[in-house]
C-alpha positions in Angstrom: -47.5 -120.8 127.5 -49.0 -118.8 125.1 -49.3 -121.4 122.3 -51.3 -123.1 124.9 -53.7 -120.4 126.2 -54.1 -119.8 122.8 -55.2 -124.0 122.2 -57.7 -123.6 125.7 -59.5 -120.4 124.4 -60.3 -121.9 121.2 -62.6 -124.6 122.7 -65.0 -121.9 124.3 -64.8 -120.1 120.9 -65.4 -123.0 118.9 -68.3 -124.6 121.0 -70.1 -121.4 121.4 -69.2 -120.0 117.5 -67.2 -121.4 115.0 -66.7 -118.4 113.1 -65.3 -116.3 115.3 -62.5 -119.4 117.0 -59.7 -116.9 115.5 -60.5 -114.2 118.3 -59.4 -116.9 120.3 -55.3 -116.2 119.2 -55.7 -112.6 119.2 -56.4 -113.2 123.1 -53.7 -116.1 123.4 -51.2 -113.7 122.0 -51.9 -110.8 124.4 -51.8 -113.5 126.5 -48.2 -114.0 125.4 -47.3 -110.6 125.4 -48.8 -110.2 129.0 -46.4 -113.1 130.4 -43.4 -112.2 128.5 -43.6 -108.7 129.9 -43.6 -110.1 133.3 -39.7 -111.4 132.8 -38.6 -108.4 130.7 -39.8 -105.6 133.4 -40.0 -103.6 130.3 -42.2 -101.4 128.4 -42.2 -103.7 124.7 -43.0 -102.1 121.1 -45.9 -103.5 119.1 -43.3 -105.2 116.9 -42.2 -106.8 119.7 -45.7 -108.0 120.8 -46.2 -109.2 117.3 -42.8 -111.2 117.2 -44.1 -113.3 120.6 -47.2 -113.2 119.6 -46.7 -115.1 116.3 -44.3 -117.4 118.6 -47.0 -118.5 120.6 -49.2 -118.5 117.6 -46.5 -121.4 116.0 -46.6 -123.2 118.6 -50.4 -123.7 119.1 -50.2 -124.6 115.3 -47.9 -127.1 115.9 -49.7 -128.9 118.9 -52.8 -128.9 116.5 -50.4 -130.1 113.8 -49.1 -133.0 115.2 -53.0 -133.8 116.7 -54.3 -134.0 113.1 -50.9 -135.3 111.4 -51.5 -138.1 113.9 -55.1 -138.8 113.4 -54.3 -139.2 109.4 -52.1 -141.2 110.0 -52.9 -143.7 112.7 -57.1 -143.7 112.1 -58.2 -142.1 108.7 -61.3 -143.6 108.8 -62.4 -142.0 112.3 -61.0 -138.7 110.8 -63.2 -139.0 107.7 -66.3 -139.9 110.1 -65.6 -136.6 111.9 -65.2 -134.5 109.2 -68.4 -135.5 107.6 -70.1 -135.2 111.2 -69.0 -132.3 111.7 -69.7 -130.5 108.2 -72.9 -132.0 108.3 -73.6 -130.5 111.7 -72.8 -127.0 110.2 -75.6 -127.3 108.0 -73.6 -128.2 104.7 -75.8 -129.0 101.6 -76.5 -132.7 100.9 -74.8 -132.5 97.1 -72.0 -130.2 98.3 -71.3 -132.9 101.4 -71.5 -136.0 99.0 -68.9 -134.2 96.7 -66.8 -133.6 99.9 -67.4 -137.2 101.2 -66.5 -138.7 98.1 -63.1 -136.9 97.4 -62.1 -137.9 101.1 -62.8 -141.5 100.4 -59.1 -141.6 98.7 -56.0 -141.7 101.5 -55.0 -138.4 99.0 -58.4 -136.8 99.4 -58.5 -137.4 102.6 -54.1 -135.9 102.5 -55.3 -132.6 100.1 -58.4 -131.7 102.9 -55.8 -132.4 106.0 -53.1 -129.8 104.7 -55.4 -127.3 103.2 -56.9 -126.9 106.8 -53.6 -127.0 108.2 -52.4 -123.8 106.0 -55.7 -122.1 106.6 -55.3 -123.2 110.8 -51.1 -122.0 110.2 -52.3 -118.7 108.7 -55.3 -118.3 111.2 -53.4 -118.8 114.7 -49.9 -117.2 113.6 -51.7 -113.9 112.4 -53.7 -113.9 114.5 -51.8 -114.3 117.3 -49.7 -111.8 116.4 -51.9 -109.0 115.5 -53.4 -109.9 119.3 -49.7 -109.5 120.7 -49.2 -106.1 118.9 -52.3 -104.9 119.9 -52.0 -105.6 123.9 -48.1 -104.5 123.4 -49.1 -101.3 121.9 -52.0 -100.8 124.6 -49.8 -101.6 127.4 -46.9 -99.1 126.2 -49.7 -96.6 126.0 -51.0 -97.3 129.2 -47.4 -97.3 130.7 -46.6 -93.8 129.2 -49.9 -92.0 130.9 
């Protein structure tokens, strides 16, 4: 459930900033945290928190995963479109986006781009995640203990 929470709070991240989307897994891993305490009627430790929250972390990584594996797979060319829309959008210069639309124009341009975003997206929402899960772990065992 976390994985997902984490997935639905990117989308008001990402529309309103980009650059701050990653805030969106330390929330989905409190979020974590918050429903695994509910079954455990426990206080947890922050290492705890971290370990759930780098669960749900992986498993918003792989919904994304299999999303994009799919897309490169089953319609490159609508995935090259959107990458170029969408780096366009953000303001990327004209000779920097003809360099990137020009290595993405080969099926292993297009494969290189894919996994480097998927290591930067695996690092991003596991992390992430689990700092957020330590965090709201730690918070709670301190607000248990006053």
């Amino acid at each position: 459930m976390g994985g997902v929470a984490s997935l639905l709070l990117t989308f008001p991240f990402a529309v309103i900033a980009p650059a701050i989307a990653g805030i969106a897994f330390f929330l989905g891993g409190a979020l974590a945290v918050r429903f695994y305490r509910r079954h455990v009627k426990g206080i947890l430790s922050a290492g705890i928190g971290a370990k759930v929250g780098a669960a749900s972390g992986a498993f918003a990584f792989l919904f994304a995963a299999i999303v994009m594996i799919a897309g490169l797979v089953y319609n490159p060319n609508e995935m090259r479109q959107t990458i170029a829309q969408q780096w366009s959008a953000r303001g990327l210069d004209a000779q920097k986006l003809r360099e990137l639309l020009d290595q993405i124009k080969t099926p292993e341009g297009l494969t290189s781009l894919v996994v480097t975003l998927l290591i930067y997206a695996f690092f991003v929402m596991v992390v992430g995640s689990s700092i957020g899960g330590a965090l709201y772990a730690a918070w709670a065992r301190r607000r248990a203990q006053m």
